[in-house]
matplotlib code that plots the C-alpha trace (Angstrom):
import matplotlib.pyplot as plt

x = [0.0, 0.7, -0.1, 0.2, -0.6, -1.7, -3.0, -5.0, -6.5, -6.2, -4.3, -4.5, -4.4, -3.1, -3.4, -1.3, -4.5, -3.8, -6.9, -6.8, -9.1, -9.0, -10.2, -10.9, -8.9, -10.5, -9.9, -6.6, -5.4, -5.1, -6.7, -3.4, -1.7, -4.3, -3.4, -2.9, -4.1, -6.9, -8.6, -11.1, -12.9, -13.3, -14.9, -15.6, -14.9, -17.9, -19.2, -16.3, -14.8, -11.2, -12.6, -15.4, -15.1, -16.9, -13.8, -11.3, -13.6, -14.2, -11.0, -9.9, -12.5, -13.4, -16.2, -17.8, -18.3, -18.9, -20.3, -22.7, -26.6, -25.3, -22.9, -25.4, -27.8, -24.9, -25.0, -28.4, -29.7, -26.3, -25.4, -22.1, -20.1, -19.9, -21.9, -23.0, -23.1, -24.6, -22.9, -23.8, -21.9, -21.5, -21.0, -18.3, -18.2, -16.3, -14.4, -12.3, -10.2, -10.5, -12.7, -14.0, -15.3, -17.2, -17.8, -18.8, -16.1, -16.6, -15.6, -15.4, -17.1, -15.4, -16.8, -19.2, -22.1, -23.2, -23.0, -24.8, -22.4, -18.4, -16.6, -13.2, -12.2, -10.6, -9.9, -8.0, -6.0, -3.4, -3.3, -2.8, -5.2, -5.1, -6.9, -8.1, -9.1, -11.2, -11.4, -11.3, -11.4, -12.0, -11.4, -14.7, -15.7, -14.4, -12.3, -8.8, -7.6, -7.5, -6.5, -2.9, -3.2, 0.0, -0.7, -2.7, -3.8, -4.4, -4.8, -2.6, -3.4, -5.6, -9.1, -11.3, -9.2, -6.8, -3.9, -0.6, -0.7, -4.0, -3.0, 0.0, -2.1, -4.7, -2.3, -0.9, -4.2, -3.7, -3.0, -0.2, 0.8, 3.5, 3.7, 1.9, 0.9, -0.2, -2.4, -4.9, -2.1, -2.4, -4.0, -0.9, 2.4, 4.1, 1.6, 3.2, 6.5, 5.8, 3.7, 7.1, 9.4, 6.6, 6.1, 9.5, 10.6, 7.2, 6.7, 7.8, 6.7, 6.0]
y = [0.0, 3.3, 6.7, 9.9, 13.3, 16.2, 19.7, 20.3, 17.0, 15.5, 11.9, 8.8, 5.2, 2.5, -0.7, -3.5, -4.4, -1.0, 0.2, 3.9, 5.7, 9.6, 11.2, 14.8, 16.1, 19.7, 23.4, 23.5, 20.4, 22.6, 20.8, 21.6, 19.1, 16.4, 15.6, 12.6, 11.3, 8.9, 7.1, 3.9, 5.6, 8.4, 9.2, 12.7, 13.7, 17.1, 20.0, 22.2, 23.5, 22.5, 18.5, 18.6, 19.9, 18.8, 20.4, 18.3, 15.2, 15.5, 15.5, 12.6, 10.6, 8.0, 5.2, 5.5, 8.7, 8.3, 11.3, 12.0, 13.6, 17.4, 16.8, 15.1, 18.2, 20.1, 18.0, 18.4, 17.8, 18.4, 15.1, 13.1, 10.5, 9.0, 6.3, 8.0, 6.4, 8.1, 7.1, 8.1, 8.2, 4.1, 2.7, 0.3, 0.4, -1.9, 0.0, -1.8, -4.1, -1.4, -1.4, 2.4, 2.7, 5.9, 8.2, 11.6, 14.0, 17.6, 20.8, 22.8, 26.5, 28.2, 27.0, 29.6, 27.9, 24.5, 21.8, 18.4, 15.5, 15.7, 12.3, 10.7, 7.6, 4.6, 2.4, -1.0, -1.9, -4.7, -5.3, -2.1, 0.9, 4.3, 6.7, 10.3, 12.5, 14.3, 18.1, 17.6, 20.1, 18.7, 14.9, 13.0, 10.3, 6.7, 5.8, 5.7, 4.9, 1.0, 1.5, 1.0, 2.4, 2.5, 5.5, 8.6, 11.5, 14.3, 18.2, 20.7, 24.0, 25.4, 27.9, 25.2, 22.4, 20.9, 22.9, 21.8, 21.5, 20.3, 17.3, 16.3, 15.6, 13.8, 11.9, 10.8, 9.4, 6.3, 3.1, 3.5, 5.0, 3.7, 7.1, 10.1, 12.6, 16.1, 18.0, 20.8, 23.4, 25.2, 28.3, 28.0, 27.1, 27.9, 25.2, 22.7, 23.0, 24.3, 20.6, 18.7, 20.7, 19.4, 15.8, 14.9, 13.3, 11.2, 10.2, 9.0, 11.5, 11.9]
z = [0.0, -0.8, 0.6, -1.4, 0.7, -1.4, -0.8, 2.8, 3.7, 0.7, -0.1, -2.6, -1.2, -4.2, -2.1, -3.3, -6.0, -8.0, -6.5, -6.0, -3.7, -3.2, -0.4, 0.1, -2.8, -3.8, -4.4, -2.8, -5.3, -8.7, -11.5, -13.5, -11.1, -11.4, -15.3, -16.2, -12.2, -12.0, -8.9, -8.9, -6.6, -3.9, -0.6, 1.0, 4.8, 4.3, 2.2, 2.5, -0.3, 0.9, 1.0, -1.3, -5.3, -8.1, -10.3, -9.2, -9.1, -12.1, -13.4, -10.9, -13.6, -9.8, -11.0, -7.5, -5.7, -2.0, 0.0, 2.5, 2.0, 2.6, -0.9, -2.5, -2.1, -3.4, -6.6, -7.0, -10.6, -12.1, -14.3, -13.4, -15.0, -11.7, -9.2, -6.0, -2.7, 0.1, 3.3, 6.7, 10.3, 11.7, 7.8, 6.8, 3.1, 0.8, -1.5, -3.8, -1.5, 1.3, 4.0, 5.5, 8.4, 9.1, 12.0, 13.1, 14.3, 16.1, 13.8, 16.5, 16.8, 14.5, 11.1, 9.6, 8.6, 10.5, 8.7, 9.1, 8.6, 9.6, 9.1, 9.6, 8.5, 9.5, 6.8, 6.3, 3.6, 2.3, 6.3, 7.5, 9.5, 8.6, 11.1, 9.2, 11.3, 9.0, 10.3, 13.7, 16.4, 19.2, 19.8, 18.8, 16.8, 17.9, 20.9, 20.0, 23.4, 22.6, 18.8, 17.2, 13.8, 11.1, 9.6, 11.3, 9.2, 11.5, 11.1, 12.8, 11.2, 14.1, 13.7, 12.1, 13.9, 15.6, 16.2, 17.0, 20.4, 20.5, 17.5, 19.4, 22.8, 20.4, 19.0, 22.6, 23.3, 20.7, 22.0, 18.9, 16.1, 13.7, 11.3, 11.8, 8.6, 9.9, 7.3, 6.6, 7.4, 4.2, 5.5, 8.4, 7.1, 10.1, 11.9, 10.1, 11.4, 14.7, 15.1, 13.6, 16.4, 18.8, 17.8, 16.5, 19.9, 20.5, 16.6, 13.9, 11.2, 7.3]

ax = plt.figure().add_subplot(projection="3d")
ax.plot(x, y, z, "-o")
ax.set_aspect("equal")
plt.show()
């Protein structure tokens, strides 16, 4: 298996198969830089422009499109070349030869509008667990306390989630963690590296 990070939150997973599943690749991934990119399918962590963008779907060219009822309004009568699969908080889809398990996760106060649905992720593939954390602000969704993940995708940037401080303590709460990818920093480059200073002597980092 293979992880790929992207722009803000975004990553592609190529499990040993070939498979290829996108996940919350949008406005911040530059459809320039998706040419020639492709994904079997892709899932969708919320309606936020920096997760959720029909653009860069569309160029991704994904057979299966999973997202929950709030993107789906978004869509609304607008044709796609894609399949649709609404998914909802305590799923486990079977995507490809990946297995997603979905959850709710707390965006905190700061986001402008409420929105209905929030998810991370955990997901197993070719053996291993990846934990996303989705946009997380403050920690919510499933209990981590008992859970040793190999890879965990969590957000450091701060406002809308997590920031470092606050990732780093999260993080501490895993039963374990074999590589840990910070994201959704964009917005604060200087988050980035101030969580790397932070974490560098309790994690092993990408």
């Amino acid at each position: 298996m293979t992880l790929t990070k992207l722009e803000q939150s975004a990553f592609i997973l190529e499990t040993s198969t070939g498979f290829r599943l996108g996940m919350d690749i949008a406005k911040y991934t530059p459809v320039e830089k998706l040419e020639g990119v492709h994904v079997d399918a892709m899932i969708v962590s919320h309606i936020h422009g920096d997760h959720f963008s029909l653009e860069q779907i569309r160029k991704l060219n994904p057979k299966t499109l999973y997202i929950n009822q709030e993107c789906l309004e978004e869509i609304g009568e607008e044709t796609v070349p894609f399949e649709i699969i609404v998914v909802k908080a305590g799923d486990t889809v079977s995507i490809g030869n990946a297995t997603v398990h979905i959850f709710n996760v707390d965006h905190g106060p700061n986001v402008s509008a409420p929105i209905k649905e929030n998810f991370g992720f955990l997901i197993e593939a070719d053996g291993l667990n990846i934990y996303f954390a989705g946009d997380m602000f403050y920690p919510s969704g499933i209990d981590v306390a008992g859970l040793s993940v190999d890879y965990a995708l969590i957000p450091v940037g701060g406002h809308y989630t997590f920031g470092p401080n606050e990732a780093l303590e999260f993080a501490k709460t895993f039963k374990h963690i074999a590589m840990l990818l910070p994201m959704h920093y964009e917005n604060n480059p200087g988050a980035h590296q101030e969580f790397i200073n932070l974490a560098k002597n309790a994690f092993n980092l990408i």
